[in-house]
N, CA, C and O of each residue as an XYZ file, in Angstrom:
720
protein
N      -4.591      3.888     30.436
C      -4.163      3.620     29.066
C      -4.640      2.231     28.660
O      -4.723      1.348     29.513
N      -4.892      2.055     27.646
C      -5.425      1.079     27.174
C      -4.704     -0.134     26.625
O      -4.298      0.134     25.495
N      -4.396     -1.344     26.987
C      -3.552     -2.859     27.132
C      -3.417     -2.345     25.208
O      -4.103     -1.570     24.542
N      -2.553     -2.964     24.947
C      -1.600     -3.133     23.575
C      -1.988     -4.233     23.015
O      -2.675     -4.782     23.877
N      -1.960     -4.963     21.983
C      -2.140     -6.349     21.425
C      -0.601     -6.869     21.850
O      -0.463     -8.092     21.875
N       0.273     -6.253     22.103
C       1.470     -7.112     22.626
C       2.381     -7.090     23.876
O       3.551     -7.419     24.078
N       1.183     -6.469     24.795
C       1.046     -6.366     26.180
C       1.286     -7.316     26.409
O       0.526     -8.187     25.985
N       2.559     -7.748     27.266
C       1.991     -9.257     28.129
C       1.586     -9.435     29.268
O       1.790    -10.449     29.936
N       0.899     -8.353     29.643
C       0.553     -8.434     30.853
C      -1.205     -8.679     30.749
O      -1.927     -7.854     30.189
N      -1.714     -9.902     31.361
C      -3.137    -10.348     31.103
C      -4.192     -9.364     31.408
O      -3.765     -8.728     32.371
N      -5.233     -8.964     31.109
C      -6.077     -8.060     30.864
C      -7.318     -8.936     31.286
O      -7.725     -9.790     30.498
N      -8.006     -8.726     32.654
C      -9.143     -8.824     32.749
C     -10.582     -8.587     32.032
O     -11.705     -9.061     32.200
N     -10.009     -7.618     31.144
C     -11.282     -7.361     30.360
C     -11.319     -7.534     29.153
O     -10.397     -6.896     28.647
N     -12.006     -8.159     28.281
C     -12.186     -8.216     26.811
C     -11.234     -7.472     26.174
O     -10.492     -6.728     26.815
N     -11.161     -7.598     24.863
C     -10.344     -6.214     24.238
C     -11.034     -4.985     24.134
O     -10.657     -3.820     24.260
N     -12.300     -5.581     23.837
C     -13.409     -4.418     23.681
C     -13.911     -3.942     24.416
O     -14.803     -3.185     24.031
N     -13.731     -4.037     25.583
C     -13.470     -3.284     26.922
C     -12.457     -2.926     27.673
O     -12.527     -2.924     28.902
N     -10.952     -2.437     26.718
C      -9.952     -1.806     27.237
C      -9.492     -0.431     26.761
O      -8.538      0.268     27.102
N     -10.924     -0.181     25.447
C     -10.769      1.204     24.984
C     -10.026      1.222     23.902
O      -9.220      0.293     23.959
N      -9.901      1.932     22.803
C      -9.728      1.769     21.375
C      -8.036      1.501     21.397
O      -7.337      1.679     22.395
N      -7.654      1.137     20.367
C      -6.505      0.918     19.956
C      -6.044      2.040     19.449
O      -7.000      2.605     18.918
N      -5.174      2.604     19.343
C      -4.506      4.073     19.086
C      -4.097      3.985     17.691
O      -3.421      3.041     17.284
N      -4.474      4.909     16.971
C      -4.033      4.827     15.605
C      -5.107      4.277     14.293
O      -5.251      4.484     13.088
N      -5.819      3.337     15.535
C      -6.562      2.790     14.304
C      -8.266      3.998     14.079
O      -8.714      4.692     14.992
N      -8.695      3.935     13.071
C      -9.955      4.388     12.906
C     -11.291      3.790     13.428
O     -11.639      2.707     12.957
N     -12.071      4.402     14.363
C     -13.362      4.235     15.116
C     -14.103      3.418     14.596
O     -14.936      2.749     15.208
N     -13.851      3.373     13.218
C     -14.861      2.267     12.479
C     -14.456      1.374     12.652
O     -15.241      0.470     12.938
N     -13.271      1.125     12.602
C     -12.473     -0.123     12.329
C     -11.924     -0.614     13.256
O     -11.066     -1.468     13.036
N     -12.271     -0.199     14.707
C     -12.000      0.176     16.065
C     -12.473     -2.267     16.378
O     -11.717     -3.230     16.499
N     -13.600     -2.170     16.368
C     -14.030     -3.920     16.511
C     -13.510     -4.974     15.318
O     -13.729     -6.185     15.308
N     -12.691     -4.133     14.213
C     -11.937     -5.092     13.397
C     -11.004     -5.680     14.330
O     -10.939     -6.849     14.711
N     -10.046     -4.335     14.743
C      -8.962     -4.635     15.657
C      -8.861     -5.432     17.196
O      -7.950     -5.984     17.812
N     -10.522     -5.133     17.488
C     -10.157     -5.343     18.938
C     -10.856     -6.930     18.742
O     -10.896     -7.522     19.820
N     -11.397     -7.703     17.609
C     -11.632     -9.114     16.977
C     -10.221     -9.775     17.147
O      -9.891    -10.683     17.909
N      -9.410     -9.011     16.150
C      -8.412     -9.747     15.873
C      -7.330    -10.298     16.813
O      -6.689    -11.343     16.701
N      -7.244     -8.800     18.324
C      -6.520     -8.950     19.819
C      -7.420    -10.135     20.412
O      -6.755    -11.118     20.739
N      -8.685    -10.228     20.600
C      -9.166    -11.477     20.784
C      -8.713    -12.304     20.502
O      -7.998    -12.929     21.285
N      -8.981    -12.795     18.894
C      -8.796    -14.138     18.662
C      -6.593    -14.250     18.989
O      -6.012    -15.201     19.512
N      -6.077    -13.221     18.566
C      -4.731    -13.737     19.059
C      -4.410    -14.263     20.736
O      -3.756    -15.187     21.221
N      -5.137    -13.287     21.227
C      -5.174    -13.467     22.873
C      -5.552    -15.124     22.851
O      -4.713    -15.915     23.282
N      -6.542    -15.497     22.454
C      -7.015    -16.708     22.479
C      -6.345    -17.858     21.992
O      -6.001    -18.880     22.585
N      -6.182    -17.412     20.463
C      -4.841    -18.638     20.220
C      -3.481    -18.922     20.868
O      -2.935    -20.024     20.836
N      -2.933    -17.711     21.522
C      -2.067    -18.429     22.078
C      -1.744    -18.967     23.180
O      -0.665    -19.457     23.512
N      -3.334    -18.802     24.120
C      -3.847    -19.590     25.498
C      -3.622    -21.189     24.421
O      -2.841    -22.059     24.808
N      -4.228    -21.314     23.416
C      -4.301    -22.958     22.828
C      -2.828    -23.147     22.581
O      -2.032    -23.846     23.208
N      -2.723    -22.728     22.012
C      -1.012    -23.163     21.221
C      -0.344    -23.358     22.191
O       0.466    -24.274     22.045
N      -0.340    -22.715     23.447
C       0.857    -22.713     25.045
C       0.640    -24.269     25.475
O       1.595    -24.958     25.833
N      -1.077    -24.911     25.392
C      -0.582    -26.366     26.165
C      -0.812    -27.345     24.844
O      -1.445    -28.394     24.960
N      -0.228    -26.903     23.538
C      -0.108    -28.183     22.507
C       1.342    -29.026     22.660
O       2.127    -28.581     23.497
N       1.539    -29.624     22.278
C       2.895    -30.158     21.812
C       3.009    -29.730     20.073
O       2.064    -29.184     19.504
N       3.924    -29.972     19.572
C       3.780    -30.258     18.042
C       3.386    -31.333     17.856
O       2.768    -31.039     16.833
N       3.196    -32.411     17.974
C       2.621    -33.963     17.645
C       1.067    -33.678     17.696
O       0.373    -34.308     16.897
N       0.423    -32.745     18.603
C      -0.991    -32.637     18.752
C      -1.554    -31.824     17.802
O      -2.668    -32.003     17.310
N      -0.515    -30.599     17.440
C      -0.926    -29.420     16.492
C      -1.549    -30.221     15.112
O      -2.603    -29.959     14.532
N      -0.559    -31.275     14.781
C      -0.918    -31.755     13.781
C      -1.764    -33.140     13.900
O      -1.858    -33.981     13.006
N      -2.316    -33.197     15.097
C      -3.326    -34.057     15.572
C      -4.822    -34.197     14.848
O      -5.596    -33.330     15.256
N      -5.197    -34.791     14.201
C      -6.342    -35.056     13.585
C      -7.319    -35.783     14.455
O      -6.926    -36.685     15.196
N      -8.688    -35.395     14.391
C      -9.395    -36.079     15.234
C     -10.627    -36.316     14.583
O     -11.071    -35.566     13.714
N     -11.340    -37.616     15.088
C     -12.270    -37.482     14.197
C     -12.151    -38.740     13.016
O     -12.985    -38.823     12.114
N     -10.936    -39.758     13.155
C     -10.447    -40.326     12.243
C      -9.616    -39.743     11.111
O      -9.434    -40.431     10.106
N      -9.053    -38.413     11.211
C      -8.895    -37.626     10.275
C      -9.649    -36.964      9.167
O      -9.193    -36.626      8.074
N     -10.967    -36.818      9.647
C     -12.275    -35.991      9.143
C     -12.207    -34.510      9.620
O     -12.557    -33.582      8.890
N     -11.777    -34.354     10.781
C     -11.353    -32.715     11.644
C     -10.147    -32.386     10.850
O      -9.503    -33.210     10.200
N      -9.827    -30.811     10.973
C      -8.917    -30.746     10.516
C      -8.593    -30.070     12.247
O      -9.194    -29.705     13.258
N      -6.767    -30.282     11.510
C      -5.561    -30.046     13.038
C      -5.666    -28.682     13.340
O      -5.907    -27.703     12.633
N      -5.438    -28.819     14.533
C      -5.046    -27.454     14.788
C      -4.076    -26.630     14.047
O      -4.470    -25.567     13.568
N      -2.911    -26.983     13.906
C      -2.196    -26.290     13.147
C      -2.923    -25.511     11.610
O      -2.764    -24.391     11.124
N      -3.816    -26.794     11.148
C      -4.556    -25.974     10.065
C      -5.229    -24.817      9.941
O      -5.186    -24.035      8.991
N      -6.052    -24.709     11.257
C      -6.847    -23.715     11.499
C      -6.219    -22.889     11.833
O      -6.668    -21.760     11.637
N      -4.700    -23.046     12.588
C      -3.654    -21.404     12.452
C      -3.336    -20.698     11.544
O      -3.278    -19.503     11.256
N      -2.951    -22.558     10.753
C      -2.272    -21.235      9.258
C      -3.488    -20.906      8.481
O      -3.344    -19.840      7.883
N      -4.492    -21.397      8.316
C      -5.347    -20.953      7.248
C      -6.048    -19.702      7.666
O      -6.580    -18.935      6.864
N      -6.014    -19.477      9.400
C      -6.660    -18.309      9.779
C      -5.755    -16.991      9.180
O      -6.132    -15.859      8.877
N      -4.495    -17.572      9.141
C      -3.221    -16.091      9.051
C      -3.265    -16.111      7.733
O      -3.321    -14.968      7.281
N      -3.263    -17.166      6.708
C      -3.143    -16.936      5.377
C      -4.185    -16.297      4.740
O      -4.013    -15.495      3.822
N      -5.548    -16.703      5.305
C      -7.429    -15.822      4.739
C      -6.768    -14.376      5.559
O      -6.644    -13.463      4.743
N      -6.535    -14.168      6.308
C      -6.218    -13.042      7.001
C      -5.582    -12.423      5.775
O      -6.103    -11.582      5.042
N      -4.477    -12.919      5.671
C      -3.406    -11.768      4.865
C      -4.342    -11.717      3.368
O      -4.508    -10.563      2.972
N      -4.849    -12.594      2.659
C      -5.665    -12.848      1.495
C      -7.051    -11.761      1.489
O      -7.408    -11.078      0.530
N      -7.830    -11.837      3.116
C      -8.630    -11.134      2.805
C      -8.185     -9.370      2.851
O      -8.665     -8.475      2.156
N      -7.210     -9.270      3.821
C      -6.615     -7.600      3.407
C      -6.225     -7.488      2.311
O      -6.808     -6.549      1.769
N      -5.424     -8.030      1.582
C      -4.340     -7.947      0.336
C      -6.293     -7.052     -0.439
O      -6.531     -5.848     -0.540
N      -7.240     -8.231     -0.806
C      -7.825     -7.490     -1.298
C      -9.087     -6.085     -0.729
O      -9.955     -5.534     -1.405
N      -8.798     -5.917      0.397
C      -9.224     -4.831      1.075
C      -8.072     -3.456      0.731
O      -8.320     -2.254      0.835
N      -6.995     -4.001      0.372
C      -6.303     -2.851     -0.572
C      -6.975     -2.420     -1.308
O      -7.323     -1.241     -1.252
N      -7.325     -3.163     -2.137
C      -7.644     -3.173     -3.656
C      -6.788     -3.945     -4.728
O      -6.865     -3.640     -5.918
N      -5.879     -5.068     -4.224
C      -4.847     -5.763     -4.803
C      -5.177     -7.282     -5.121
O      -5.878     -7.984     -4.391
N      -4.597     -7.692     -6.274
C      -4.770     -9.252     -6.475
C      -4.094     -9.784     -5.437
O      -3.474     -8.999     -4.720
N      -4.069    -10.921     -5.194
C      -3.057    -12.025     -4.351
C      -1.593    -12.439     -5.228
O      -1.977    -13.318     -5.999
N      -0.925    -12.340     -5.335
C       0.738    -12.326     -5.350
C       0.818    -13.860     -5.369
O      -0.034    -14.592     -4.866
N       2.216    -14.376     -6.164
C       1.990    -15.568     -6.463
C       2.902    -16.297     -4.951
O       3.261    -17.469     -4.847
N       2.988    -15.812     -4.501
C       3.031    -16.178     -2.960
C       2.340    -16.581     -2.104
O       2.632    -17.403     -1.235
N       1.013    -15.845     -2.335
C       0.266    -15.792     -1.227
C      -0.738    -17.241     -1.900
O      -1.318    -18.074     -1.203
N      -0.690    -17.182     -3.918
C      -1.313    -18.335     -3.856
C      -0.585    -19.887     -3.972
O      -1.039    -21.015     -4.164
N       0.592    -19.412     -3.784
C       1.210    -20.668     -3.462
C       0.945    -21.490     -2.003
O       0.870    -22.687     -1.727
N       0.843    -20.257     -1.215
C       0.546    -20.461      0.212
C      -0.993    -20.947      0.720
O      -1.150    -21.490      1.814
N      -2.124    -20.679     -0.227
C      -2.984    -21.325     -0.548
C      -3.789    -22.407     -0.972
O      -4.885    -22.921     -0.744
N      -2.556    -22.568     -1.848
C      -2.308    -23.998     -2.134
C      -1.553    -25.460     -1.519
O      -1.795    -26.650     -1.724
N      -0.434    -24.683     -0.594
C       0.141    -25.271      0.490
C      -1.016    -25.683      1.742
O      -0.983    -26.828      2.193
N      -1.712    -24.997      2.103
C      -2.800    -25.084      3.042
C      -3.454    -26.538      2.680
O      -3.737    -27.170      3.698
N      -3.708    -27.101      1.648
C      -4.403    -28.488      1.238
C      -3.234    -29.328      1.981
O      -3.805    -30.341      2.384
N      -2.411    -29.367      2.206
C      -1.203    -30.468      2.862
C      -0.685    -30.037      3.699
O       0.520    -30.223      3.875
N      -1.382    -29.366      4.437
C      -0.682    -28.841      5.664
C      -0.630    -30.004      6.607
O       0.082    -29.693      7.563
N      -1.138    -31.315      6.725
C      -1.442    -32.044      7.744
C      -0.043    -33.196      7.514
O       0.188    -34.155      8.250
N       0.779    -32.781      6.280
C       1.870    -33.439      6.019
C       3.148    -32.606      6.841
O       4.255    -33.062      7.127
N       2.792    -31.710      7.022
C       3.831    -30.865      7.740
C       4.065    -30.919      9.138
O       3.123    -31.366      9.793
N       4.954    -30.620      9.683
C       5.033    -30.337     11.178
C       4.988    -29.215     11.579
O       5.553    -28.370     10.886
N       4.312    -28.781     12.828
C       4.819    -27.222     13.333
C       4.886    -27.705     14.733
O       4.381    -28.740     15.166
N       5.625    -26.759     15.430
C       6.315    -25.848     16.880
C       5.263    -25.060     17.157
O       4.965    -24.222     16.307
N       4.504    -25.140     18.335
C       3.481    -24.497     19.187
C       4.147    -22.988     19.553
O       3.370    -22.047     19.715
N       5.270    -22.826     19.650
C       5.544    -21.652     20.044
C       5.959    -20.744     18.735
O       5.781    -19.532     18.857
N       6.546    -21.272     17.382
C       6.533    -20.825     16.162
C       5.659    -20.299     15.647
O       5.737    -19.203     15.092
N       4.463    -21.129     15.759
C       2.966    -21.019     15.358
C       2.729    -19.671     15.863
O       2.725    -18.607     15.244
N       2.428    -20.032     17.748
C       2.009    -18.633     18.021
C       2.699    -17.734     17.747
O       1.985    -16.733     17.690
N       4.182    -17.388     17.437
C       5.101    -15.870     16.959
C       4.120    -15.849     16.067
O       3.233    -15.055     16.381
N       3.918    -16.495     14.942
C       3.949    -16.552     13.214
C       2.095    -15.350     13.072
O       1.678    -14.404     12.403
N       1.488    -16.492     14.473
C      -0.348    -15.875     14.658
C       0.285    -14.377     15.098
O       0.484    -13.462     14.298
N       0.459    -14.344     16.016
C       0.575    -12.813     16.770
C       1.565    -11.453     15.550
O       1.499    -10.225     15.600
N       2.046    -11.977     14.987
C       2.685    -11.446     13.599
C       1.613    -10.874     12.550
O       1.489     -9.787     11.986
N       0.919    -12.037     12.535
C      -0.427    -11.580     11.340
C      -0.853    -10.554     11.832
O      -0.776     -9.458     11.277
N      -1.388    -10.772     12.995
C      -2.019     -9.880     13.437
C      -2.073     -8.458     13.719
O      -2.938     -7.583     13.760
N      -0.617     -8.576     13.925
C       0.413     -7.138     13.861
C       0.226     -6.515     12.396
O      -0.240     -5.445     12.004
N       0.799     -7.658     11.733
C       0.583     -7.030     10.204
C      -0.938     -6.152      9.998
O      -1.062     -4.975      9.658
N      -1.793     -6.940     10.256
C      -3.625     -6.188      9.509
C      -3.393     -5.135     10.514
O      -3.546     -4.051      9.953
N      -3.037     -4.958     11.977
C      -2.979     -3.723     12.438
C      -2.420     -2.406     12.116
O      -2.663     -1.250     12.462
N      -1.447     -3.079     11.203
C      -0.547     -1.815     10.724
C      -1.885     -1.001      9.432
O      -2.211      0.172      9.250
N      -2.362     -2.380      8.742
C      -3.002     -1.825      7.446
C      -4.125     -1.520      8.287
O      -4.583     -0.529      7.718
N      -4.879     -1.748      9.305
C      -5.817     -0.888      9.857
C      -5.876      0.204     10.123
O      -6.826      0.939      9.856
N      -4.424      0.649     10.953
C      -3.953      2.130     10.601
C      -3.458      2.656      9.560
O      -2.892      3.742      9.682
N      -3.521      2.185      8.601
C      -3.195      2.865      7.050
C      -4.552      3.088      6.252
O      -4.827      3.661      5.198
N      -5.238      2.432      7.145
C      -6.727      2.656      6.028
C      -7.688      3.729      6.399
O      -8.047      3.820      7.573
N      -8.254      4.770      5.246
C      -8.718      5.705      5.471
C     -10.648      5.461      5.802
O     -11.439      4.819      5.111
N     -10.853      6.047      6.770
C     -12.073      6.111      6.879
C     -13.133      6.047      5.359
O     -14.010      5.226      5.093
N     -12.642      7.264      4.527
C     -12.721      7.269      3.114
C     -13.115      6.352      2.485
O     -14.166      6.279      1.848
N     -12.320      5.594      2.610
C     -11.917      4.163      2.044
C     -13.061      3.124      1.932
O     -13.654      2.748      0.921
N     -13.222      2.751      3.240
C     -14.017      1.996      4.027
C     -15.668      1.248      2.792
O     -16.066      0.105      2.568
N     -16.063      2.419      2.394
C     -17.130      1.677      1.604
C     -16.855      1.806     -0.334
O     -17.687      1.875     -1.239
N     -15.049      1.794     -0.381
C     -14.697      1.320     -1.842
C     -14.866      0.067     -2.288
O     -14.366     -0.821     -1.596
N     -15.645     -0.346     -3.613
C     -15.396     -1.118     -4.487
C     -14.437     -2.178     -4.439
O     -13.405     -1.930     -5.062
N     -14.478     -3.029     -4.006
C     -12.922     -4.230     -4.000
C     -13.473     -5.726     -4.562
O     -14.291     -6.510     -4.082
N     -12.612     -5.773     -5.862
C     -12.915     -6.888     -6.320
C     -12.139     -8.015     -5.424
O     -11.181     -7.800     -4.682
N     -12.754     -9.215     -5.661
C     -12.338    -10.850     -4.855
C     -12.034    -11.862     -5.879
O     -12.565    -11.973     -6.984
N     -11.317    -12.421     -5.477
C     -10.842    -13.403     -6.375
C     -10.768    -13.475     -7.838
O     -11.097    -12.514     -8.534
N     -10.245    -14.849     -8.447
C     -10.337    -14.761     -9.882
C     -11.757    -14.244    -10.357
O     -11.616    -13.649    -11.426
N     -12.748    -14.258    -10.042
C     -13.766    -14.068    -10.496
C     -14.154    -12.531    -10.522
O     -14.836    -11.985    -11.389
N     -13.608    -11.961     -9.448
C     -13.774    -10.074     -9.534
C     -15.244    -10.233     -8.508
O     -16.012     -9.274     -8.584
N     -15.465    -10.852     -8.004
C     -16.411    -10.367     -7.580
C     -16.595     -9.080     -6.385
O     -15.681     -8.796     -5.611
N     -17.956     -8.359     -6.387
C     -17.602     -7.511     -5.735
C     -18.079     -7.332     -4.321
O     -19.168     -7.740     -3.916
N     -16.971     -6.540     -3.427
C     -17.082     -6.450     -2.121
C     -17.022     -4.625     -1.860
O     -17.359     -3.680     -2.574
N     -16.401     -4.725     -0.431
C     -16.086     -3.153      0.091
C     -14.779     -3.197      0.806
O     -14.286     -4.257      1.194
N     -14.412     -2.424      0.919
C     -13.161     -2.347      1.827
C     -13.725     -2.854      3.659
O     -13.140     -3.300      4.646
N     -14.654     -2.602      3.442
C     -15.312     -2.627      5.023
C     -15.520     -3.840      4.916
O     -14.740     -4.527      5.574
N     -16.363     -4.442      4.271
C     -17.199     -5.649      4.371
C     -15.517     -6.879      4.028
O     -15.758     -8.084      4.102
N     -14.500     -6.597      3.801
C     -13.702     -7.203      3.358
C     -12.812     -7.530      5.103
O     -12.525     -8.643      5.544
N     -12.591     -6.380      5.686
C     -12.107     -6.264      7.159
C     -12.950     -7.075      7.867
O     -12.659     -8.165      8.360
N     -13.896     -6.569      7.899
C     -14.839     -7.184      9.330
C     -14.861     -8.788      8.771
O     -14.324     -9.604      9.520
N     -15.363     -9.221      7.684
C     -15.176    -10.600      7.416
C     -13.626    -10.995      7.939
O     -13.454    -11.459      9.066
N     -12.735    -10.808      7.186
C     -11.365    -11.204      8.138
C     -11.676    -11.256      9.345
O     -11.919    -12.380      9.784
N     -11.780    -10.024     10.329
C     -11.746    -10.509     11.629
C     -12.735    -11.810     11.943
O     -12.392    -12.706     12.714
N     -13.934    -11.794     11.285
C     -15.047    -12.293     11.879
C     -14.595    -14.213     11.406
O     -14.952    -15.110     12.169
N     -13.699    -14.575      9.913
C     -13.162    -15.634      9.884
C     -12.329    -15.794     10.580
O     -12.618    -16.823     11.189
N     -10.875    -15.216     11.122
C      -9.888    -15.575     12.181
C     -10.694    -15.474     13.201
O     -10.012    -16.180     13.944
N     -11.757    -15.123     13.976
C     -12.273    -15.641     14.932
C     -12.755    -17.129     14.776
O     -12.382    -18.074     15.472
N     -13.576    -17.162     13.822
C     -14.085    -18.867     13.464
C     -13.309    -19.293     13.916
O     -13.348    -19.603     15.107
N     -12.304    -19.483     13.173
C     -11.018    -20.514     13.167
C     -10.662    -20.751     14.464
O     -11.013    -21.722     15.134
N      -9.702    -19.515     14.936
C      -9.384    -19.745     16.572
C     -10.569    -20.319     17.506
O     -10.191    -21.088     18.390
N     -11.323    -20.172     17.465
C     -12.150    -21.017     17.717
C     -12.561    -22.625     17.764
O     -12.848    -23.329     18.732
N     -12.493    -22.885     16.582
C     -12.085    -24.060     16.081
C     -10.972    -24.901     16.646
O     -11.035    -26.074     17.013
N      -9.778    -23.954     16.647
C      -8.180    -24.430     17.152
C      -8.608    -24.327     19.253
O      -8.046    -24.997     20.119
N      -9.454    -23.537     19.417
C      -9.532    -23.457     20.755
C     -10.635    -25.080     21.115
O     -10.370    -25.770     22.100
N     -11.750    -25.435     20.201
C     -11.911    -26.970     20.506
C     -11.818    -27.591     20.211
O     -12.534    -28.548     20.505
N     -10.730    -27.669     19.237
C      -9.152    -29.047     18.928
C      -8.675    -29.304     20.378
O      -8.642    -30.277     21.132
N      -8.375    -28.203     20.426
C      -6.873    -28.087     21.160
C      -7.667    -28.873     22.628
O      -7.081    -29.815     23.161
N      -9.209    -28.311     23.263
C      -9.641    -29.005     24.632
C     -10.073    -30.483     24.188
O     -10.067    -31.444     24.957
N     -10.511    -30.539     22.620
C     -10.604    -32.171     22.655
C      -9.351    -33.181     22.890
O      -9.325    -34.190     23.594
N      -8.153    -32.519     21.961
C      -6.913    -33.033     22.218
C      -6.360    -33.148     23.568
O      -5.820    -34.217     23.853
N      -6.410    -32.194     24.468
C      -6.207    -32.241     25.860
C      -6.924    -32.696     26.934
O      -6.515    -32.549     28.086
N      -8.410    -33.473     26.541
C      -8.654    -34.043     27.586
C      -9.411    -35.340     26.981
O     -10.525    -35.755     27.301
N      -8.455    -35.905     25.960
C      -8.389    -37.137     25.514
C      -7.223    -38.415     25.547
O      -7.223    -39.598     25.204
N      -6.103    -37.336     26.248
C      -4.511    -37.855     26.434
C      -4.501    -39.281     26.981
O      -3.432    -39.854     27.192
């Protein structure tokens, strides 16, 4: 049987070498097994931060913190599905957008963080299994501007930005830790 995204038991092999995720659609099969990555990954980083480091700037404060690159990965996340629906962004989500510019005024909890990441992630899984193969090459406007995308090209970008990011937060997090 094939490891879960909320397995805790460590998995020797990639995600994409533990065999599809159940429920979700074949196409959309490397959206999902992106997104078990990059969570798998962020919360190897987030386990040896403190909160004082999350919001650690480096760089003179030219880098942005780790913490940034969490939330902005989960917030483009939820932003880029919302319009892989076919839906505007909710004045929530652009409040939360707008919150992202001052995130470095805030504090976060390394272990908050990671619930909050592994949550997102849960979330696009659910809408991965709600989305119809069908679907996949519809029309989806972006932003104020309408511009146009696909339902597909809207997924795989999500995964393919929350990878960036975790990424990013994965060499914060080794610059921060072997600069102590």
């Amino acid at each position: 049987m094939p490891k879960m995204p909320t397995d805790p038991t460590p998995s020797p092999q990639p995600p994409w070498l533990r065999g599809p995720i159940p429920g979700i659609p074949a196409l959309l099969q490397p959206v999902a097994h992106a997104l078990v990555d990059a969570d798998e990954d962020a919360q190897k980083a987030l386990a040896n931060l403190t909160g004082a480091q999350l919001n650690q700037r480096l760089g003179g404060g030219a880098a942005a913190s780790a913490a940034y690159h969490v939330k902005h990965a989960m917030g483009s996340l939820d932003r880029l599905f919302t319009y892989a629906r076919g839906e505007s962004l909710s004045v929530e989500q652009l409040a939360a957008l707008a919150a992202e510019k001052t995130i470095h005024e805030r504090t976060f909890e390394p272990a908050q963080l990671a619930a909050e990441f592994s949550a997102a992630i849960r979330r696009a899984h659910v809408q991965l299994r709600a989305t119809q193969e069908s679907e996949l090459l519809t029309v989806r406007l972006v932003g104020r501007a309408k511009l146009p995308s696909s339902t597909i090209d809207l997924l795989v970008h999500a995964a393919e930005h929350t990878a960036r990011h975790v990424g990013q937060l994965m060499t914060t997090a080794k610059v921060i830790l072997t600069t102590r």
